[in-house]
C-alpha positions as CSV (number, residue, x, y, z in Angstrom):
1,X,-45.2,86.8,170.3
2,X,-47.7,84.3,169.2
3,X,-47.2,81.1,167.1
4,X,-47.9,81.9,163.6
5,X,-49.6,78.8,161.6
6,X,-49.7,78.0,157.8
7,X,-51.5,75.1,156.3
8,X,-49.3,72.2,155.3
9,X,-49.8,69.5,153.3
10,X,-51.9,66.6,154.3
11,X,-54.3,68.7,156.4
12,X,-51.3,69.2,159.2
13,X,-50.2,72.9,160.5
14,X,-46.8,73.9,161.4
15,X,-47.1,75.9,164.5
16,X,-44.7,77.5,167.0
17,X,-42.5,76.5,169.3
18,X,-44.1,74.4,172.1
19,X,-46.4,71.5,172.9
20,X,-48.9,72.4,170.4
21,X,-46.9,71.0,167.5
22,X,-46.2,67.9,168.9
23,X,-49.4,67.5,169.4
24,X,-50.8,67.8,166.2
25,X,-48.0,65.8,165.0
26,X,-48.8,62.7,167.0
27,X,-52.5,63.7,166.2
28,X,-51.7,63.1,162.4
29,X,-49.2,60.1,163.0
30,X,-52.3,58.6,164.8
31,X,-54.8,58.9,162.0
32,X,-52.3,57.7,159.5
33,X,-51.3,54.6,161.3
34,X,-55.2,53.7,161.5
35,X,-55.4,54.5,157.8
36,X,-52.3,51.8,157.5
37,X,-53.7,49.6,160.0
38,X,-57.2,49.4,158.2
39,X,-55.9,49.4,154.9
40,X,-55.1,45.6,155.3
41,X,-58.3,44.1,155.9
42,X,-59.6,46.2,153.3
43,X,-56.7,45.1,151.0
44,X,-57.9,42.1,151.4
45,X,-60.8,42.3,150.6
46,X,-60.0,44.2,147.3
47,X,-57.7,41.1,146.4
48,X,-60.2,38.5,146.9
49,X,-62.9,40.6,144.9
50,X,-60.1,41.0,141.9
51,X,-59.3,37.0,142.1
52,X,-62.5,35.6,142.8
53,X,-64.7,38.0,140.2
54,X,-61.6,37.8,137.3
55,X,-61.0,34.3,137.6
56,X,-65.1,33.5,137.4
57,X,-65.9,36.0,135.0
58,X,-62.7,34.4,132.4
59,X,-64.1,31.4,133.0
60,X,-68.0,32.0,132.5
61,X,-67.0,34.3,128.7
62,X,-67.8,31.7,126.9
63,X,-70.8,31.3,127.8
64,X,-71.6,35.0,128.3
65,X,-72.0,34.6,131.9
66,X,-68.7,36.2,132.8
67,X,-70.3,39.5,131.5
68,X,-72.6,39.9,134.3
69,X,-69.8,38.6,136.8
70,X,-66.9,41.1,135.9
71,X,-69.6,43.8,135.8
72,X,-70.3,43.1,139.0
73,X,-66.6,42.6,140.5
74,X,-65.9,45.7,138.8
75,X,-69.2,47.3,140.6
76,X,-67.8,45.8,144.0
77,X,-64.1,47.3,143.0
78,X,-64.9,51.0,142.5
79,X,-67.1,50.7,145.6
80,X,-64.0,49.9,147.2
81,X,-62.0,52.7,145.3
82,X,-64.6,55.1,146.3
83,X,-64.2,54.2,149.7
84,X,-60.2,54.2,150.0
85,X,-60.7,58.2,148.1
86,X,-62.4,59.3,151.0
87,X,-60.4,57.7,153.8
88,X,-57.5,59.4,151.6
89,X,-59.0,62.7,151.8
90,X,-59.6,62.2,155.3
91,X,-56.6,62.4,156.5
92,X,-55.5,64.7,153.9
93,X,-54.6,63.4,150.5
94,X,-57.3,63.4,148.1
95,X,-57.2,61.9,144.8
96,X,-58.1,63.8,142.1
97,X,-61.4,63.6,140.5
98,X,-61.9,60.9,137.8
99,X,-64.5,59.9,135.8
100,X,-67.7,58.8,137.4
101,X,-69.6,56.0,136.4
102,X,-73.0,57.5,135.4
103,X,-75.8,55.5,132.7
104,X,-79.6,55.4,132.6
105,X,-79.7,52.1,130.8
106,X,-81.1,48.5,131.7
107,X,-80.4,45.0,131.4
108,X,-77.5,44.1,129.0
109,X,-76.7,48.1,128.1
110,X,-76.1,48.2,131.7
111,X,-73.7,46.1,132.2
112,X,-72.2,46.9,128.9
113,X,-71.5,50.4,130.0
114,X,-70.0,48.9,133.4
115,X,-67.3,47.3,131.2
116,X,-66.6,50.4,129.3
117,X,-66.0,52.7,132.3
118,X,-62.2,52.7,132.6
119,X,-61.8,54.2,135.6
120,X,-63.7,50.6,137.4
121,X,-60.6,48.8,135.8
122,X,-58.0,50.7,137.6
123,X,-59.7,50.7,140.3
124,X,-59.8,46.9,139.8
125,X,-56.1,47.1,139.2
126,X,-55.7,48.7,142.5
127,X,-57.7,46.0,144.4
128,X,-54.4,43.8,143.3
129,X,-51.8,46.0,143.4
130,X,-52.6,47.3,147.2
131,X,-52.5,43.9,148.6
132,X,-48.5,43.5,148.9
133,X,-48.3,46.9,149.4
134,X,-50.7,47.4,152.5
135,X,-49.3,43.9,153.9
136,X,-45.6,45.3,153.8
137,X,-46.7,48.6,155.4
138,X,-49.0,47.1,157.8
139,X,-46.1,44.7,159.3
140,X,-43.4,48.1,159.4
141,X,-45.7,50.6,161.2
142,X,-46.6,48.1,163.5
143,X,-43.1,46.9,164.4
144,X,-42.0,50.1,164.7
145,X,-44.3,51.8,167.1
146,X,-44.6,48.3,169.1
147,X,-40.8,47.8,168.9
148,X,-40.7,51.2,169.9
149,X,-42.7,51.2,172.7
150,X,-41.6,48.0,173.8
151,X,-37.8,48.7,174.0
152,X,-39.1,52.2,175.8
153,X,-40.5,50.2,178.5
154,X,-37.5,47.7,179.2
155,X,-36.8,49.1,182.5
156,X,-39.7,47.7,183.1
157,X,-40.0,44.0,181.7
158,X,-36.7,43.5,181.5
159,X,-36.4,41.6,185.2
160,X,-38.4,38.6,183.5
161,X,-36.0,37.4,181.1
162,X,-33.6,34.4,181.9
163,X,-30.4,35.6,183.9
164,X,-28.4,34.5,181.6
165,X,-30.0,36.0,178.2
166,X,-27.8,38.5,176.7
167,X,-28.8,42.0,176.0
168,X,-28.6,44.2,173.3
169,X,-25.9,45.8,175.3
170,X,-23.8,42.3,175.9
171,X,-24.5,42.4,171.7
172,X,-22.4,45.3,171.0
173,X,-20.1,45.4,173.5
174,X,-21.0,47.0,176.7
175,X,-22.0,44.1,179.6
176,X,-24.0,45.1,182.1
177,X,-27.4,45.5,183.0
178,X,-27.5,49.4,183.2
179,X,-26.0,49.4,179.8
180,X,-28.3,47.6,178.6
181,X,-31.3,49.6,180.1
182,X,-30.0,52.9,178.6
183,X,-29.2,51.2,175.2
184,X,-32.7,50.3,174.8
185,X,-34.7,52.7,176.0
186,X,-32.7,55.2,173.5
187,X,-33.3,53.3,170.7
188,X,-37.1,53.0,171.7
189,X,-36.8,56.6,171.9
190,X,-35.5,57.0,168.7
191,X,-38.1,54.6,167.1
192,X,-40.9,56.2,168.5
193,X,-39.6,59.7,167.5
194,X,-39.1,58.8,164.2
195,X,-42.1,56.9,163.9
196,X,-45.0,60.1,162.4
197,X,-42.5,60.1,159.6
198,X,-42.0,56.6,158.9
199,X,-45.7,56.0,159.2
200,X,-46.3,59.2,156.5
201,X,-43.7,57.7,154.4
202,X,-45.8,54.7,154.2
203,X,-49.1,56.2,153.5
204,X,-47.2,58.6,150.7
205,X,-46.4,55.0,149.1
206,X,-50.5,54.3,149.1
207,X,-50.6,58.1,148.5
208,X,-48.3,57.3,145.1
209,X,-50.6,53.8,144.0
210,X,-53.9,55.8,144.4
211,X,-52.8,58.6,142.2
212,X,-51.8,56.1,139.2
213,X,-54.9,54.1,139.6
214,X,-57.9,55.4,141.7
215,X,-56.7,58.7,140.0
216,X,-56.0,57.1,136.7
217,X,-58.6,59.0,134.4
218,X,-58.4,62.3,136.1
219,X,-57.1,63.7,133.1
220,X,-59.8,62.4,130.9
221,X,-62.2,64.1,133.7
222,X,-60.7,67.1,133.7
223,X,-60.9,67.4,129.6
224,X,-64.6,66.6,129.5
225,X,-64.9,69.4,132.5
226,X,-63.2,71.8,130.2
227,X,-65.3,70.9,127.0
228,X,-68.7,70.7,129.5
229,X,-68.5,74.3,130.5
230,X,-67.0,75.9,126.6
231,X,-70.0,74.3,125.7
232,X,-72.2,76.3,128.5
233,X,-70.1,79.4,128.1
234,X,-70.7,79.1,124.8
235,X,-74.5,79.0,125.2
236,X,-74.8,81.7,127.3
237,X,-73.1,83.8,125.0
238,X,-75.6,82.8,122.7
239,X,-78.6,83.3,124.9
240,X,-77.2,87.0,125.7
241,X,-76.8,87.6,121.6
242,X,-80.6,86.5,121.4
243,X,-81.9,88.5,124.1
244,X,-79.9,91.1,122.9
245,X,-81.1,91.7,119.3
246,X,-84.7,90.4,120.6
247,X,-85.0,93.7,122.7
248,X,-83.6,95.5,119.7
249,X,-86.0,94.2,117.7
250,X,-89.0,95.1,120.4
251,X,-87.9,98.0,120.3
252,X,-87.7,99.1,117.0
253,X,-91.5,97.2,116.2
254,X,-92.7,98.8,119.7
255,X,-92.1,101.7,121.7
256,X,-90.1,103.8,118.8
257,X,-93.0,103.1,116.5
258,X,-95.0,104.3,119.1
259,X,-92.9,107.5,120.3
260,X,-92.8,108.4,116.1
261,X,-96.5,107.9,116.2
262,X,-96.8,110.3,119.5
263,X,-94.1,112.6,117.4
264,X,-96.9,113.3,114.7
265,X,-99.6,113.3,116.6
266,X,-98.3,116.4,119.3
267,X,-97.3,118.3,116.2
268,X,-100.9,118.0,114.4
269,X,-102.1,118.6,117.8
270,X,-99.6,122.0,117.7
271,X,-101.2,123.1,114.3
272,X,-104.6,122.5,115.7
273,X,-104.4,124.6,118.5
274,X,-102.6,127.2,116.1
275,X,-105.5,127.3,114.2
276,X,-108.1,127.5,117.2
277,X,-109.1,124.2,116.5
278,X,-109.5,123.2,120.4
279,X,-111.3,120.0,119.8
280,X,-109.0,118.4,117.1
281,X,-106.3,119.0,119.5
282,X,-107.9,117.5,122.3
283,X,-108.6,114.3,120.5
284,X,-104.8,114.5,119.2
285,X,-103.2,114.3,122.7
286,X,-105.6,112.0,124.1
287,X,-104.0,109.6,121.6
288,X,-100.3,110.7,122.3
289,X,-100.9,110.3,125.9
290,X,-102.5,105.9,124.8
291,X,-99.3,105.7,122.7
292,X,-97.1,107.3,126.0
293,X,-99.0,104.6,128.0
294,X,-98.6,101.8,125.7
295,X,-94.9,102.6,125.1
296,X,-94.1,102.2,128.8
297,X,-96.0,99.0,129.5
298,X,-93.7,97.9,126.5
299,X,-90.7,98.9,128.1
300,X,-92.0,97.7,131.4
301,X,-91.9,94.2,129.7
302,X,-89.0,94.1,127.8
303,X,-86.5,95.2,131.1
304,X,-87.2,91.8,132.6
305,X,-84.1,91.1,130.1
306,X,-82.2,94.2,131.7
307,X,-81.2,94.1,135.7
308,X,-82.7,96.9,137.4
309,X,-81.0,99.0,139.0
310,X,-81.9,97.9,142.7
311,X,-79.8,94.4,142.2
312,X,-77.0,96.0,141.8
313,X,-77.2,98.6,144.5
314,X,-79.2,96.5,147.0
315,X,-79.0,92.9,146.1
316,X,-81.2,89.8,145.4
317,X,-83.1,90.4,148.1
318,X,-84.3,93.8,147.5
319,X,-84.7,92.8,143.7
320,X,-86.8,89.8,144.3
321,X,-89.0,92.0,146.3
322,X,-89.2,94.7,144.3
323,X,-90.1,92.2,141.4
324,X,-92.8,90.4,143.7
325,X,-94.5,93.5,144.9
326,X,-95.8,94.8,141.0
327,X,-96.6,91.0,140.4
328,X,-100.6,91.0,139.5
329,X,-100.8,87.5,141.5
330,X,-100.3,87.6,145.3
331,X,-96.2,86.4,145.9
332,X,-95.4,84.7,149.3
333,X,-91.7,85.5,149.9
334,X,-89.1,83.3,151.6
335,X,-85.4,84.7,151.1
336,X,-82.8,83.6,153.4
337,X,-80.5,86.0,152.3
338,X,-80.0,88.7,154.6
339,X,-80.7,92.5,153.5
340,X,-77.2,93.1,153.4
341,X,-75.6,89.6,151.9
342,X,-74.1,90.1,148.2
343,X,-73.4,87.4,146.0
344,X,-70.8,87.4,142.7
345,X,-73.0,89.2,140.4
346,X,-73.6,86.5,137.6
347,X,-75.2,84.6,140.5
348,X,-77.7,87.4,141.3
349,X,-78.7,88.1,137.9
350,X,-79.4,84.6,136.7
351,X,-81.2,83.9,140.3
352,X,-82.7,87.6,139.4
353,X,-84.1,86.6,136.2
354,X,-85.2,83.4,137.3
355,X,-87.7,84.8,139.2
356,X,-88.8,87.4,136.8
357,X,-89.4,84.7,134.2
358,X,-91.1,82.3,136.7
359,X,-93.2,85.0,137.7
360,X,-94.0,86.0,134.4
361,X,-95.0,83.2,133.0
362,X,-97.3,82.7,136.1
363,X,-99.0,86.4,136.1
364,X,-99.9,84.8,132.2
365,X,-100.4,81.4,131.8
366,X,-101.4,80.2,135.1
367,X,-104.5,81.0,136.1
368,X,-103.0,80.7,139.6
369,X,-104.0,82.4,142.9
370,X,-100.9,82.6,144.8
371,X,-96.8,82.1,143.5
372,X,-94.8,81.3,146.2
373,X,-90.6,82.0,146.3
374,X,-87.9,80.6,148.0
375,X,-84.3,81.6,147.8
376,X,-82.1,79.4,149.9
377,X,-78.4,79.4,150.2
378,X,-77.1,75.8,151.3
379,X,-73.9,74.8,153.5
380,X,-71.7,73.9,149.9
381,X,-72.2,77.3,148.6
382,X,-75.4,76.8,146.1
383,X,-77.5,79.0,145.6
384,X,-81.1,77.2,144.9
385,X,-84.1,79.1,143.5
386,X,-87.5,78.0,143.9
387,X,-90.9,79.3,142.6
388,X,-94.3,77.4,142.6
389,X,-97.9,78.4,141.7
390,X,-101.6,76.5,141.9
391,X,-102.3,77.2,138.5
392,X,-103.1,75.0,135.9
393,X,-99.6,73.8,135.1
394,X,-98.6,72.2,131.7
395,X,-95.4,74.5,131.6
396,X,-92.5,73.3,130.1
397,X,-89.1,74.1,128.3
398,X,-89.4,74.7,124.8
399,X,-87.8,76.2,122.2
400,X,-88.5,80.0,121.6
401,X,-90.1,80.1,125.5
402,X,-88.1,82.3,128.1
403,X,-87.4,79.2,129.9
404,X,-85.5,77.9,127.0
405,X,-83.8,81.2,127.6
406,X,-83.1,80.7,131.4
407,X,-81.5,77.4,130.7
408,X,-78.8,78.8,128.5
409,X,-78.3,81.5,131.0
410,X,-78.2,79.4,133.7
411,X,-75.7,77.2,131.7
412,X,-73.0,79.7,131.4
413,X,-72.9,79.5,135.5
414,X,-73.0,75.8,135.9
415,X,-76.7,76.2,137.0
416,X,-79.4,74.0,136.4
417,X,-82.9,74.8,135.8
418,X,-85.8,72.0,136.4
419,X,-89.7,72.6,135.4
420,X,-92.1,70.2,137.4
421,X,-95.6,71.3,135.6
422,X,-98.3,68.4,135.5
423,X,-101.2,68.9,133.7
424,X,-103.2,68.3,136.2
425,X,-102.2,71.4,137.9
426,X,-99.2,73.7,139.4
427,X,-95.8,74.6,138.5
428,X,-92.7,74.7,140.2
429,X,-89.4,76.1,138.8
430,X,-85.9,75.1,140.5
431,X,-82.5,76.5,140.1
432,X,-79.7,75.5,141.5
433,X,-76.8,77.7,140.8
């Protein structure tokens, strides 16, 4: 029977019986000692930043020079907090997402903003509170696997000490050389056994420290994550209730206007021929059959707010190129979906009617020759939708346009939709969903 294996905390595995667990074991241990070992100098570094930049900064206040000097020490700390979250994650204990530190702003709004992120004070506050604790852990994981490995190799260096020098046998009781031998090398044993657990009790106490600090405005993140995507949600259920009572609307002004008009006009073409009246009649279906014509290039334009049929049986591929092929302007294709690769189905529509839109807008506004697609799927899972023409350009996204529309669409998947249009010609739509 083979080993069965679970993940386990920390990025470990428990597996079977047998060398493979150990393995893995002293494979973690190793990785967790380096993150111990290197923790120090960075520790260090940390500490000296926090002294250095506070004490300078508290100093330079008055003058309004210690502005520019705790922005910068506070820059310099959340560089180092950003660094000690990956080498957490690493090895299997990430910290959980905090507020970044975004702003567009120059000069003294700049560094104004630096001071208001709270999340490059805690991790300033870390910088000084991981200093005694990465000394204390750095001296005990390396005492016990040296002291380990040392008293495991006694046999061996034992011979060079002084004849008369004591051993830890002689110590508690037992003379003798052999004694002392054993003695040791079980307790090396012992310490070097014990040691993957020792050293991931150490790195659960940095573990502990980053949580309160580099993880300090998780929460906050978290809440402004949660209002971010009501807000989108909330959009896109907008943008549907638009496009919703816009095709309605069509509708009614449009084709049904049009299918009344046809209505009347086949039932005074009906009397006409009653009354042998050959002519008139012609004349009266000739105009039902504009109306029939009209009606469908109506409905033709109003299902680019509908999916078709064809996404949902054959996918985004076999959409996009259904789409492309009745496109008036020639459409070079590049999908690197495969014919048979299905995505969740918000995804495909709003990639779906991208496209549609882009192609459009192109086909009306353009003036271009050729519209080219591309419909890539990258390594972290996002789905990025691309379509450019050599037209005139000068698109952009305004209110009442149906890329206003896609943007609220797009929203309600955490997509993105940017319009690069100069006006000195071509267009190019990304989404990145």
């Amino acid at each position: 029977m083979t080993a069965v294996e679970e993940p386990a905390e920390g990025g470990a595995r428990r597996t079977g019986p047998g060398g493979g667990a150990w393995v893995t074991l002293l494979g973690r241990a190793s990785r967790e000692t380096g993150y111990l070992l290197l923790s120090l100098p960075l520790a260090i570094a940390g500490f000296v930043v926090f002294v250095a930049g506070v004490s300078v900064g508290s100093g330079l206040l008055v003058t309004l020079l210690g502005l520019p000097v705790l922005a910068v020490t506070l820059a310099a700390s959340h560089g180092l907090g950003n660094l000690d979250r990956r080498r957490l994650a690493a090895i299997g204990y990430p910290v959980p997402r905090t507020r970044p530190y975004r702003t567009s702003e120059r000069g003294v709004r700049r560094i104004l903003a630096r001071l208001a992120h709270g999340q490059s004070w805690l991790d300033l506050l870390y910088g000084l509170l991981r200093f005694p604790v990465s000394i204390a852990t750095f001296v005990i994981a390396v005492v016990w696997w040296v002291a380990g490995a040392g008293a495991v190799l006694y046999i061996v260096w034992e011979r060079f000490l002084p004849e008369n020098d004591g051993g830890l046998a002689d110590l508690l009781g037992y003379p003798g050389r052999a004694a002392d031998i054993a003695l040791t090398t079980v307790l090396g044993a012992l310490l070097l056994v014990s040691a993957p657990w020792v050293v991931r009790g150490l790195v659960a106490v940095h573990r502990g420290l980053a949580r309160i600090t580099l993880g300090g405005t998780s929460t906050t993140a978290l809440r402004e994550q949660v209002e971010s995507l009501t807000q989108s949600r909330a959009a896109a259920v907008d943008a549907e209730a638009d496009t919703l009572r816009r095709i309605e609307r069509d509708i009614h002004d449009g084709p049904q206007q049009r299918l009344v008009r046809m209505s009347m006009d086949l039932r005074a073409a009906q009397r006409r021929l009653a009354q042998d009246d050959a002519d008139a009649a012609g004349t009266l279906i000739g105009e039902a059959i504009e109306q029939v014509q009209s009606s469908l290039e109506e409905l033709r334009a109003l299902s680019r707010g509908i999916a078709p049929p064809v996404l949902a049986d054959r996918g985004l591929r076999a959409a996009i190129a259904a789409v492309a092929g009745r496109s008036p302007i020639p459409v070079e294709l590049d999908v690197s979906l495969t014919a048979d690769q299905r995505l969740a189905a918000a995804r495909e529509s709003a990639a779906y009617f991208v496209v549609t839109e882009a192609l459009a807008n192109a086909a009306k506004h353009s003036g271009a020759g050729l519209v080219r697609v591309s419909v890539s799927l990258t390594d972290d899972d996002t789905l990025v939708v691309r379509v450019s023409d050599d037209g005139v350009g000068g698109a952009h996204v305004g209110k009442g346009h149906g890329l206003a529309g896609l943007t609220d669409r797009l929203a309600g998947i955490d997509g993105t939709l940017q319009v690069i249009s100069p006006e000195d010609g071509g267009t190019q739509v990304v989404a990145t969903l």
